[in-house]
N, C-alpha and C positions, 0 to 999 in steps of 0.2 A: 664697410664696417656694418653698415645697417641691414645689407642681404647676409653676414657671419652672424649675425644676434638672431635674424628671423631664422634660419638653418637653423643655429644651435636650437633655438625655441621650438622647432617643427619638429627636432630630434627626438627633444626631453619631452613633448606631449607623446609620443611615438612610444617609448619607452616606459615611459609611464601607464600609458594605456595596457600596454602588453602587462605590466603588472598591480594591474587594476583587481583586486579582491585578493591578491597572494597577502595581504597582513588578516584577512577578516581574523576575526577571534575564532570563529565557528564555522566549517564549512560543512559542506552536507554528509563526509566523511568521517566529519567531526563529532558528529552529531549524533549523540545515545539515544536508543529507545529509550523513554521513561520508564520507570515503575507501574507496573500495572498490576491487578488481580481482578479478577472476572471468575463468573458461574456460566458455563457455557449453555447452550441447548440440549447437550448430552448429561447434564450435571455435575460436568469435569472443572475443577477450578483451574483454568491458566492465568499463571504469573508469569514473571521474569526469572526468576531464580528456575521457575521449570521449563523455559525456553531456552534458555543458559548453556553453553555447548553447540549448539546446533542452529543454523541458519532458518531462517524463517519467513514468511511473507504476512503482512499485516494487508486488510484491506477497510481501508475505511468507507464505509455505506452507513444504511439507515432500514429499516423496514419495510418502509415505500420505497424504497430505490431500484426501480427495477433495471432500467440502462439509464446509464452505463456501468452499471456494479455486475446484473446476470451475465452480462455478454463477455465483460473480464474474467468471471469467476470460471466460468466455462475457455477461456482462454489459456489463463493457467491449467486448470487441467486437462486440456487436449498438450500444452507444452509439458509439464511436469503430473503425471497422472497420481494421484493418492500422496500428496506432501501436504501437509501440517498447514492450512491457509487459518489465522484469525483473520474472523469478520467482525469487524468492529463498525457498532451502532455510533454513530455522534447525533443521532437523536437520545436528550435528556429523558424524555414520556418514556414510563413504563410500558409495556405495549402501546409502541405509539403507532398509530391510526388505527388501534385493534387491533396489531400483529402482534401476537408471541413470538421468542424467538424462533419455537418449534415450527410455528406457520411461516414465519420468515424463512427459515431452512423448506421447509417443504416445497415453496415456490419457487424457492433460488433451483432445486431439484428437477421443477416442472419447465422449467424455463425452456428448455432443448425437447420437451417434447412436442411432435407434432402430432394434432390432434388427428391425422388419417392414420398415421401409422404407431401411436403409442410413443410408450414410454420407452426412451434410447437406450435407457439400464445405464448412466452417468447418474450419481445419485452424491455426490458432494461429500461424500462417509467419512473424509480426514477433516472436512471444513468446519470447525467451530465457532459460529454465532453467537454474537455476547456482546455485552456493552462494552465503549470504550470513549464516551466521551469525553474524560479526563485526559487519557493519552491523548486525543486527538485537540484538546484546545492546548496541551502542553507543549505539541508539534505545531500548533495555527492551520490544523484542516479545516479548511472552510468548506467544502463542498466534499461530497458521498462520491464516492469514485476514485477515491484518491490510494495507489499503491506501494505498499511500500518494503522495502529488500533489505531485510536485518542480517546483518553476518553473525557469527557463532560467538562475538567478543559482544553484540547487543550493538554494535552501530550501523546508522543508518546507510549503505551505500548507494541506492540510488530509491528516487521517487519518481511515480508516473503518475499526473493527473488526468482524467479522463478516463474514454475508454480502451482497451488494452485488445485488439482485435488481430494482431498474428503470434503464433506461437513463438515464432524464432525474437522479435522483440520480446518475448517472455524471459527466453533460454538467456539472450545477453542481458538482461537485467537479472537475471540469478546468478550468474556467469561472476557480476559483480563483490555478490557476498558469499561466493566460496573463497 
């Protein structure tokens, strides 16, 4: 009787486990971009309502962030060349440590050059730099480096924290929000 009750008990922890987060409320699929609007570096305002339709990548950084945000950004674009990347600041400072956005864009630009042989001609020209601290404490990004894969309905389908360093991890995380 007492090895039928520990079985059954080993069963229903078993089973249970296996559906452990199927009730959450919120799952990462679940999970809408926020509302946003921004002035970009180019002076382009992006919202939501003009991301709307179309799948997107959000990158959360900061001005000083050099890796792991330049080594992603250049990720993404060696996997997907000239797609629509927001870079989103979750530093609050106005030019913060003295970066404007435009210096920030400029270095994210410089990033891949090497100083023997110049500039690679990668120059970031879809990526829009702009604040987005709001979206980002509304999502709980805690740290710059943080990636994220919007489908064309505005939900989130997957996140990558850290650095983003082969193309083909790029491709199946976009893979996601088509």
């Amino acid at each position: 009787m007492v090895k039928t009750n520990f079985s059954m008990l080993v069963a229903l922890l078993f089973i249970s486990a296996g559906l452990a987060g199927c009730t959450s409320d919120e799952s990462e699929k679940d999970q809408v971009f926020p509302q946003f609007s921004s002035v970009a570096d180019n002076d382009e305002t992006y919202n939501k309502a003009r991301m709307s339709g179309s799948p997107f990548i959000v990158m959360f950084s900061a001005e000083w962030c050099n890796n792991p945000c330049h080594t992603s950004m250049f990720t993404i674009w060696e996997a997907i060349p000239e797609l629509t990347v927001l870079v989103m600041s979750t530093d609050p400072a106005e030019n913060a440590s003295g970066i404007t956005l435009q210096d920030w864009h400029e270095a994210a630009n410089a990033f891949d050059d090497d100083d023997s042989t110049g500039d690679t001609g990668v120059t970031l020209t879809t990526y829009a730099f702009m604040k987005g601290v709001e979206a980002g404490e509304e999502l709980g990004v805690t740290s710059p480096g943080t990636v994220m894969f919007v489908n064309a309905d505005g939900y989130i389908t997957a996140t990558k924290v850290g650095m983003l360093e082969e193309p083909q991890e790029v491709l199946d995380l976009w893979e996601t929000a088509q």
